[in-house]
C-alpha positions in Angstrom: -5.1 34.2 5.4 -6.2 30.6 5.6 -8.8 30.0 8.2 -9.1 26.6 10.3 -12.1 25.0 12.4 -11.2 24.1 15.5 -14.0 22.3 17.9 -13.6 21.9 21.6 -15.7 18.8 23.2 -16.0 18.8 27.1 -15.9 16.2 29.1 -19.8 15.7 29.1 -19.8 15.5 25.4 -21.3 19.2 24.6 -18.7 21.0 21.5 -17.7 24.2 21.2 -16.6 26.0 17.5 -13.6 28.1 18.5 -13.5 31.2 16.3 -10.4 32.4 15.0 -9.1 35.6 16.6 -5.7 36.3 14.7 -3.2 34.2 13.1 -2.3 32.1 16.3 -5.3 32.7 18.4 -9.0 31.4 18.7 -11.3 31.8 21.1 -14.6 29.8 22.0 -17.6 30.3 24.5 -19.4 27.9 26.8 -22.7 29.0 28.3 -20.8 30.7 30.9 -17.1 31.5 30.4 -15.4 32.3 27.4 -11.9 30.4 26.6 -8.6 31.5 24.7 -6.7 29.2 22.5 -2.8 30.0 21.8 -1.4 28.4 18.8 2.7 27.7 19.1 5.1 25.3 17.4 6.8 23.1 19.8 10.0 21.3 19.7 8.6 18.8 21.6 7.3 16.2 18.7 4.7 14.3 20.9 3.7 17.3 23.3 3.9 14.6 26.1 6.6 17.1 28.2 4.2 19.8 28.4 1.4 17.8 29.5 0.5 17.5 33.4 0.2 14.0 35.4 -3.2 14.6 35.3 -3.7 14.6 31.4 -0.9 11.7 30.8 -2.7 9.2 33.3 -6.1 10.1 31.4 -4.7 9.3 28.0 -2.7 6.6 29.4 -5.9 5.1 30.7 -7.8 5.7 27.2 -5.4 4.1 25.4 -5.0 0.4 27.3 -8.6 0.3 28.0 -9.0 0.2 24.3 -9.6 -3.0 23.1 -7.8 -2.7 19.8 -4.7 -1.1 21.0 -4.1 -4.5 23.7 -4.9 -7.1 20.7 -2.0 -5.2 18.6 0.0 -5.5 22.0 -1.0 -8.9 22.1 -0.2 -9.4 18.7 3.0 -7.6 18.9 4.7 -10.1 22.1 3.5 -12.9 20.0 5.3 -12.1 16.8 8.5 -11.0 18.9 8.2 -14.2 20.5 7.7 -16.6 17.2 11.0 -14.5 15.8 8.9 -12.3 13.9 9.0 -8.7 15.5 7.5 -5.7 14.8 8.5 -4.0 17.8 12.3 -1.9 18.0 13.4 -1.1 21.4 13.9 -2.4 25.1 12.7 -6.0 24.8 12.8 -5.8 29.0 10.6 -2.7 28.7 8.2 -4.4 26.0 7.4 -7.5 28.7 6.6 -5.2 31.7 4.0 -2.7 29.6 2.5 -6.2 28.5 2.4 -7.8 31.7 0.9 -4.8 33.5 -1.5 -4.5 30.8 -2.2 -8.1 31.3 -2.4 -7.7 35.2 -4.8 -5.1 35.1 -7.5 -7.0 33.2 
């Protein structure tokens, strides 16, 4: 059996080496609780589905105050727009994630 590391970082920075238990299952230990990690395959290719409002408006919020990830979105309209695209899909979708980006700046 193959073993993998797996760390666990809190909120506050502090990581956690989560030992492995069996096949599927590791566990780790904070200085007051200890924490079970299940391991499953998942249909669902982005694992956005089984994520809660919670988590999607955190990441959502970690990704487009990233100053990288707006420049390529930046990037991207004005490409589209000088008939160069690197962007497939809903054009009409594409302009409102842009110009809320934009209006949130």
């Amino acid at each position: 059996m193959s073993f993998m590391k797996i760390y666990v970082k809190n909120d506050d920075g502090k990581m956690y080496e989560a030992f492995q238990v069996d096949e599927n299952t590791y566990t780790f230990k904070t200085e007051t609780k200890t924490f079970e990690i299940s391991l499953s395959e998942s249909s669902d290719v982005h694992g956005l589905s089984t994520m809660s409002e919670k988590q999607k408006k955190r990441m959502t919020k970690a990704i487009f105050s990233n100053d990288d990830i707006l420049e390529q979105l930046r990037d991207a309209r004005k490409n589209r727009d000088s008939d160069f695209s690197n962007y497939s899909g809903d054009e009409i979708e594409f302009d409102k994630l842009v110009d809320e980006i934009n209006s949130d700046r």
